[in-house]
C-alpha positions as a printed Julia matrix, in Angstrom:
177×3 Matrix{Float64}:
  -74.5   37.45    6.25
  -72.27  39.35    3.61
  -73.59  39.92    0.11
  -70.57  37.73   -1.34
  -71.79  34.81    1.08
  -75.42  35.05   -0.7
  -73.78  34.79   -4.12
  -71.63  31.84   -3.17
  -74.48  29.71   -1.91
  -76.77  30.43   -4.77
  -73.84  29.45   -6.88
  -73.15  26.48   -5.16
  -77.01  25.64   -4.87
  -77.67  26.14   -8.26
  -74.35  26.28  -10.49
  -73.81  29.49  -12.39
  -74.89  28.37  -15.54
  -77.51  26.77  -14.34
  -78.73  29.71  -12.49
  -78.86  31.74  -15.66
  -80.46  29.86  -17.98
  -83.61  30.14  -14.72
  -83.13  33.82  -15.23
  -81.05  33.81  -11.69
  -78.56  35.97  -13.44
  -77.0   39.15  -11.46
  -80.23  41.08  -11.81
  -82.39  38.91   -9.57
  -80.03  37.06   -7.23
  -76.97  39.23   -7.3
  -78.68  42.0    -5.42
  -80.32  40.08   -3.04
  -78.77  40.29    0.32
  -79.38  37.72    3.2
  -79.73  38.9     6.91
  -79.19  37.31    9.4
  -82.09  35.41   10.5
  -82.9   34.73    6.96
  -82.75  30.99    5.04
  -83.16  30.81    1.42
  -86.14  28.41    0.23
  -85.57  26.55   -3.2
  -89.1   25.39   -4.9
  -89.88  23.93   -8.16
  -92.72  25.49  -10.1
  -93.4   24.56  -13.2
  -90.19  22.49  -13.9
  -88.53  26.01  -12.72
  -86.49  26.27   -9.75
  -86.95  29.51   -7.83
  -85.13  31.25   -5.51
  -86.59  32.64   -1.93
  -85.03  34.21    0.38
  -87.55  34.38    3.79
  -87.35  35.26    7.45
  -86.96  33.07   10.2
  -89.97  32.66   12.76
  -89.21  33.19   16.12
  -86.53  30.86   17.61
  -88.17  27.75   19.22
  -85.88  27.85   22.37
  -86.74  31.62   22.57
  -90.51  30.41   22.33
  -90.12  28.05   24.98
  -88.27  30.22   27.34
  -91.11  32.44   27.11
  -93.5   30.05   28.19
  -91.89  28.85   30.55
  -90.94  32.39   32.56
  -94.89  33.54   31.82
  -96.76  32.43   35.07
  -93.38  32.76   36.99
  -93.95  36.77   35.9
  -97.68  36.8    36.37
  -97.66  35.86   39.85
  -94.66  38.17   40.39
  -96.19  41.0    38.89
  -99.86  40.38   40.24
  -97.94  40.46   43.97
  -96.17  43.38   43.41
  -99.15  45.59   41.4
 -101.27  44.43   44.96
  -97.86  45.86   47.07
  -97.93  49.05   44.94
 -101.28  49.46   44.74
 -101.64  49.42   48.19
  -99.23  51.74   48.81
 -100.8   54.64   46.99
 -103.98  53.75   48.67
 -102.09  54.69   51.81
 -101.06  58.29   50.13
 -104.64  58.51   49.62
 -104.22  57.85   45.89
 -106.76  55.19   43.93
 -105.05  53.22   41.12
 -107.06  50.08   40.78
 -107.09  48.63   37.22
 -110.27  47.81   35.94
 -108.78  45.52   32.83
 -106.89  42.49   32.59
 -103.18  41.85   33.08
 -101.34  40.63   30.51
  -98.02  38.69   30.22
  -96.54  39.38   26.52
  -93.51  39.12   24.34
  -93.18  42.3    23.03
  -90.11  43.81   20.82
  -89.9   47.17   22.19
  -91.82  47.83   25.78
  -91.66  46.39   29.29
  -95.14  47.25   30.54
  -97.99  49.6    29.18
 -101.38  50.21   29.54
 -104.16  51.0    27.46
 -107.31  53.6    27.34
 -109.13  50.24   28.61
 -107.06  50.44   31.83
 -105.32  46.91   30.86
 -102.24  46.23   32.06
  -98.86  44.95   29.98
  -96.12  43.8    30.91
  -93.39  41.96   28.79
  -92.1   38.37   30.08
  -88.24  38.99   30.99
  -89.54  41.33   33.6
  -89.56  38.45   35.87
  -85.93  38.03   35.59
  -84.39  42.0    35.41
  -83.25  43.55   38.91
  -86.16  43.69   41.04
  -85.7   47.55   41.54
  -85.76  48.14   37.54
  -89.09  45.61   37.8
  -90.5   47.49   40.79
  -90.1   50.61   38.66
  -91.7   49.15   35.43
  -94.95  48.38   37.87
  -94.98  51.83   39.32
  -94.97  53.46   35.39
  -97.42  51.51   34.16
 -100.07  51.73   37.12
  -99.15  55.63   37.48
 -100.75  55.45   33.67
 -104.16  54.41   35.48
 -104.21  57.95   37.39
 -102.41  59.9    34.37
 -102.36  58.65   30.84
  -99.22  60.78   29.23
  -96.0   61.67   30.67
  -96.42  65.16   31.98
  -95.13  66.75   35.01
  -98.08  65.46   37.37
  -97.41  61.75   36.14
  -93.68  61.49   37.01
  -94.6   63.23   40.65
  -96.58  60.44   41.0
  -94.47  57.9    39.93
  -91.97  60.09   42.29
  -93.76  58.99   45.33
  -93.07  55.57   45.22
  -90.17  54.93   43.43
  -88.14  58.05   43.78
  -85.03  56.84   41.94
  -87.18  56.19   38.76
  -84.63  58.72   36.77
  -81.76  55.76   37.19
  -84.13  52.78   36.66
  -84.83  54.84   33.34
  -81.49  55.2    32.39
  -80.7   51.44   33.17
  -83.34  50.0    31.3
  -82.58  51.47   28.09
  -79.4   49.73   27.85
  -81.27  46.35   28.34
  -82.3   44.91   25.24
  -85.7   42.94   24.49
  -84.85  40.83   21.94
């Protein structure tokens, strides 16, 4: 939302004059600017009225959604981790996590895994390309066997999954949010 856009709705809110004699004047208000995802919040203290501008929680819809896909990705990711588990097993390579599996809604990541060998994976993997979900499993229970992201881990990622370069390159362009 456009700085002019925060001025005219404080001005309408308020009034102009009224807004200055609160001390709203171009010093406080003026050089506010509202983002998107912002609302402003009017309150009366002390027969004042102040002027708030605060973010916006998460989107209830986006909540919901989440919810919703959660066990539809756990029981999609427990099947495959089992598939891709097994399958280094049959290399001759053990990569059984000994923490929990978690469904989240991060901002940035689609999986990761922690020093306490839990798993992480973020909800909309459920519902990316299976390939580009596949490869998100593989990365994050190669981190078991190799916790950084040197030449031995992407060898072993390698084995599996050997286009992991393009389900890289893909991913990036999908956003999170």
């Amino acid at each position: 939302m456009s700085q002019f856009l925060w001025h005219k709705i404080v001005d309408q809110v308020l009034g102009i004059a009224h807004a200055s004699k609160l001390g709203l004047g171009s010093k406080t208000y003026r050089k506010t600017k509202l983002r998107a995802g912002s609302r402003i919040v009017i309150k009366s203290f002390r027969k004042k009225l102040r002027v708030k501008k605060t973010r916006l929680k998460k989107s209830q819809t986006r909540q919901k959604e989440y919810l919703a896909q959660k066990e539809k990705t756990r029981l999609l990711v427990q099947d495959r981790l089992m598939y891709f588990i097994e399958k280094y097993h049959e290399l001759g390579i053990d990569l059984k996590p000994s923490g929990r599996i978690a469904i989240r809604d991060s901002k940035t990541r689609w999986g990761s895994c922690s020093s306490k060998r839990n798993l992480n994976f973020h909800w909309k993997r459920g519902i990316i390309l299976s390939h580009l979900s596949d490869y998100v499993i593989v990365h994050e229970i190669c981190h078991l066997k190799e916790f950084n992201h040197g030449k031995q881990f992407w060898e072993l990622v390698g084995l599996v999954c050997p286009q992991y370069s393009e389900c890289r390159e893909e991913l990036k362009v999908i956003h999170l949010s």
